[in-house]
C-alpha positions in Angstrom: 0.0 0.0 0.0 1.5 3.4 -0.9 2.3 6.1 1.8 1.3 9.6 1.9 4.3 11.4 2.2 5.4 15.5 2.6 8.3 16.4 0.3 10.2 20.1 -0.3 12.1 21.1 -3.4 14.8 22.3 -2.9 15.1 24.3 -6.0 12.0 26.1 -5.2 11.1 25.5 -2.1 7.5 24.0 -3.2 5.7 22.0 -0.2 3.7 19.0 -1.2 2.5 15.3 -1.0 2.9 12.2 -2.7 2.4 8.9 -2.7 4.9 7.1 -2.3 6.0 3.2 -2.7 7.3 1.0 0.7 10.0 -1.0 0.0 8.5 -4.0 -0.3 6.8 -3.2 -3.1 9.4 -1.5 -5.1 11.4 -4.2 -4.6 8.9 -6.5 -5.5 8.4 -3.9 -9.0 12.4 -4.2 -9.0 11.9 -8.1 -9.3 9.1 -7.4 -12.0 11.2 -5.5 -14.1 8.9 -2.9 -13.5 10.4 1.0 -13.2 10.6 3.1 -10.3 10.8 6.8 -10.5 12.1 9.1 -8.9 9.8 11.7 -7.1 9.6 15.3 -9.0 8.0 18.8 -8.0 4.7 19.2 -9.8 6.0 23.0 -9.7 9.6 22.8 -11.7 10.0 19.3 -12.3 13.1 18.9 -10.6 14.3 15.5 -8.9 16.1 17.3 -6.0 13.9 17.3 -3.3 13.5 16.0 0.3 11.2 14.8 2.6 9.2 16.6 5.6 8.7 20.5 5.6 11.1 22.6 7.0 
């Protein structure tokens, strides 16, 4: 089951949510052959985020 989880970019400093896979299950996708993506800011697409708000 995905988890709800709060992410800030750090490029610009955007809050928001996603959903997010547990491990289990991306390393069950992993085992699938199945990609994983990274997480981007809806705002300026960027990868370089983290999680929580600061």
């Amino acid at each position: 089951m995905a988890e709800q989880i709060r992410f800030q970019c750090l490029n610009c400093r955007h809050r928001f949510e996603a959903q997010t896979l547990t491990q289990e299950e991306k390393e069950e996708a992993r085992r699938q052959d199945r990609p994983t993506y990274p997480i981007g800011c809806p705002m300026c697409r960027r990868t370089d985020i983290r999680r929580g708000w600061s």
